[in-house]
N, C-alpha and C positions, 0 to 999 in steps of 0.2 A: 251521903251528900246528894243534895238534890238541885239541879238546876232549871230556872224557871227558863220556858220559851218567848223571849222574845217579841212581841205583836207590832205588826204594823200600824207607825202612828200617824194618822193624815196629819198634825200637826207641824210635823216634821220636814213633812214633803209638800207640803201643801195639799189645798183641798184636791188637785187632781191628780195625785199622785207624785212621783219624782219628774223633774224636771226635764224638759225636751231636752238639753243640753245631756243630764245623764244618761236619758233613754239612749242617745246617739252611742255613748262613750263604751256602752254595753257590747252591743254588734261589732263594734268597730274593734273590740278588745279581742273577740272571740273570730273576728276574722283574718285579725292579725296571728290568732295562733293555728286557725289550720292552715295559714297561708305558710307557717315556718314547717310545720309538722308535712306538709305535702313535698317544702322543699328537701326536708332532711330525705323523704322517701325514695326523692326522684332521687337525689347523688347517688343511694344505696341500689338503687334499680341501676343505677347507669354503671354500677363494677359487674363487668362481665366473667361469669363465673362458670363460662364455658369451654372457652378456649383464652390460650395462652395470648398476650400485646404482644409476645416477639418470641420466637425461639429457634435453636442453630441445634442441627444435627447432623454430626459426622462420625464417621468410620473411626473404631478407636487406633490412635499409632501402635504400627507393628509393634509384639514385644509386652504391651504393658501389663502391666500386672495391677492385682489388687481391684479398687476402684468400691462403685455403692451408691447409693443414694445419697445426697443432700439437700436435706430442706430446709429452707427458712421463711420468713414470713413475704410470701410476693414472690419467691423465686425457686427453683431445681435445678438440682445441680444432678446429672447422672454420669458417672465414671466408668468405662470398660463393661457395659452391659449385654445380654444377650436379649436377642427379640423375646423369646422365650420369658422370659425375668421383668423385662417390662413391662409385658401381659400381666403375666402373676402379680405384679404390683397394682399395676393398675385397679385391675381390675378385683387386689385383696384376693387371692387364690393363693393355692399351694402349686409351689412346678407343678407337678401330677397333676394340676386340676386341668393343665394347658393340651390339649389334642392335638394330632395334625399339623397341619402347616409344612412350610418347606423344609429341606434339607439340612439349610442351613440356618434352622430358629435355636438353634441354642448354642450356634459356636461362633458366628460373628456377634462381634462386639462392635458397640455405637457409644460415643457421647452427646449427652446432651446438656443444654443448658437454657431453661426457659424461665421467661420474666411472664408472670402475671398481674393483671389490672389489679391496683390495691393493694393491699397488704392478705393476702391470701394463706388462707391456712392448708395445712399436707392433704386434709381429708378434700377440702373444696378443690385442692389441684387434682388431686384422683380423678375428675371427669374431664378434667381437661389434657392429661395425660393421653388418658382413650380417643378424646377427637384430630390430637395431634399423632398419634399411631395410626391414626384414620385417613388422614389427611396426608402425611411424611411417610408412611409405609403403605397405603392403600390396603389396611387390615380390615378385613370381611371376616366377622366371627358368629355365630349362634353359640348355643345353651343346651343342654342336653342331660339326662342323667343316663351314666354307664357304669358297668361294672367294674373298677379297679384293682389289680390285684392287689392285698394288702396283709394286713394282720388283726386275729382277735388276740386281746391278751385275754389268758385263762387259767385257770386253779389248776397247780401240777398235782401229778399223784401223790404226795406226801400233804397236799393242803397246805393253806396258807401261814405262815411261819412268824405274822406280825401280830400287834392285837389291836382292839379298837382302841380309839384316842379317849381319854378321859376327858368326862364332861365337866364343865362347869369351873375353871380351875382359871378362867381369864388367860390363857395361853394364846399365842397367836396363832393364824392359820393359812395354810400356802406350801409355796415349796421354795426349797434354796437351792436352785443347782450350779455348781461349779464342775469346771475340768473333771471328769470322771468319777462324777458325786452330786447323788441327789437326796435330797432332804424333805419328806414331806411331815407337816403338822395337822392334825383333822383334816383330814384328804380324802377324799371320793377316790373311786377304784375308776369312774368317769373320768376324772380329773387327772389321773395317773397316766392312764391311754392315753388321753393327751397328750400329755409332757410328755412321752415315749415315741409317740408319732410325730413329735418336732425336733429329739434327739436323732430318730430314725430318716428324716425326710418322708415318710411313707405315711399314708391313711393305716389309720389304727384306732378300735373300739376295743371298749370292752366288753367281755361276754364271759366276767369271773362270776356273777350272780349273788357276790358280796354284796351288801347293803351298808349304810351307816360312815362312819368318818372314821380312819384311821390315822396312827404316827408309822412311820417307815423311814429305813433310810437303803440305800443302793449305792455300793459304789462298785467299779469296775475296771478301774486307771487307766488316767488318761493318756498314756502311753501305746494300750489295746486299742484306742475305739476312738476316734475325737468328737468332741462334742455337737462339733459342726460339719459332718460329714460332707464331702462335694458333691455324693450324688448317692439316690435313693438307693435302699438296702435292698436287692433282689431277693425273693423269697430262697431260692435254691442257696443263698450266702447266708441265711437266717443261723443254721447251725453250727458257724465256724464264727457267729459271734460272740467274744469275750462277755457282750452286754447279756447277754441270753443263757447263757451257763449264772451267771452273777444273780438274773433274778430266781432262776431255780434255787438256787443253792440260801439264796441270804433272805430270799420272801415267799417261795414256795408257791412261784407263778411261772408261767413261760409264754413265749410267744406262737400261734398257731398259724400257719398261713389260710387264708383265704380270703374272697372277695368280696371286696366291700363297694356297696351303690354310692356314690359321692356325682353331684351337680360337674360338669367340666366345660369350660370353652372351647369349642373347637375353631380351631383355623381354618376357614374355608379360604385365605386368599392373602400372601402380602408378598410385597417386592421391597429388595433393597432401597432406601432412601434415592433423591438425586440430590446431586449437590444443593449445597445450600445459596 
């Protein structure tokens, strides 16, 4: 199919082109749209996506239990947190990544509850979190990389116990873990250390020198070990764990201590909030 172009016909428009009246209606069309398109810009420039339009932060009541984060769109909600925990959120870190600081950063607990301009999403309050920790705690932090103690996982002496994932068969891929059971489908031995290191609380790589995608499964009951440990696994407890007997025995891997370089924030400086 072929379509013919169009030409301009003096006939149409008259011998000197389109009329003065259309000439006008041109500009005036096109100034009316960057005049809307500058206003949409400015509303969006004027949501301030630095710090929070209001926020209350107090001491949590003696006793309470539980507690977490809650976001929603515009708002945070923080329940029974530690300074320590807030950092980590903040600023996407693992506890461990957090250094320093006082005394007490990881056993007084604060609520908070702050309103952001707009309709504000969890990732765009992440920086406003920081300036209000800034601001509410007088937190002074640098960047640093140091050596963490941690874990390699690695090939026990009997060698690896699983096989590689079969290719091509449209199966899905990931892992499923429940209460003291994990499930991986075409899985990286990268990806494994992972999920281990988020079971564990602790930095953990790997350094099995496996290549390729495996199926695996682990379990170790959740009775032994919980899923969500309170606090990171010290290497000297390494070997009284249920989890660590389970991966020798069922995958013919184990865990090795040592230390691992990981980015950390240091606390050079906070004080308890003052009232609000």
């Amino acid at each position: 199919m072929h379509f013919r172009r169009k030409r301009w016909n003096p006939a149409a428009w008259g011998a000197g082109g389109p009329s003065d009246e259309k000439r006008m209606k041109l500009p005036i069309r096109i100034a009316g749209f960057v005049s809307i398109c500058a206003a949409v810009a400015l509303s969006q420039s004027s949501v301030d996506l630095t710090h929070f339009d209001a926020a209350s932060v107090k001491a949590s009541p003696a006793g309470s239990t539980g507690g977490g984060f809650i976001p929603s769109p515009g708002r945070l909600t923080i329940r029974n947190s530690t300074l320590m925990t807030l950092i980590a959120n903040a600023y996407r870190l693992a506890s461990f990544q957090v250094a320093s600081g006082p005394a007490w950063l990881d056993s007084d607990r604060f609520d908070i509850v702050a309103k952001a301009d707009g309709k504000a999403t969890t990732l765009q309050m992440l920086p406003m979190l920081q300036a209000l920790l800034a601001e509410r705690f007088q937190l002074r932090v640098h960047r640093e990389i140091r050596e963490i103690p941690g874990f390699w996982l690695v090939v026990a002496k009997k060698g690896p116990k699983f096989k590689p994932a079969p290719g091509g068969d449209g199966s899905s891929q990931g892992f499923n873990v429940e209460q003291g059971k994990l499930m991986g489908y075409k899985v990286s031995m990268e990806s494994l250390a992972v999920h281990l290191g988020l079971l564990l609380h602790v930095p953990l790589t790997d350094n099995t020198g496996l290549k390729g995608e495996f199926d695996l499964k682990l379990e170790w009951g959740p009775d032994q070990y919980a899923l969500t440990a309170p606090e990171a696994v010290a290497p000297e407890e390494l070997e009284k764990l249920p989890l660590q007997n389970a991966l020798e025995e069922q995958l013919g891997l184990k865990l090795q201590v040592h230390s691992v370089p990981l980015p950390v924030l240091v606390v050079d400086h906070a004080e308890r909030p003052s009232a609000n």
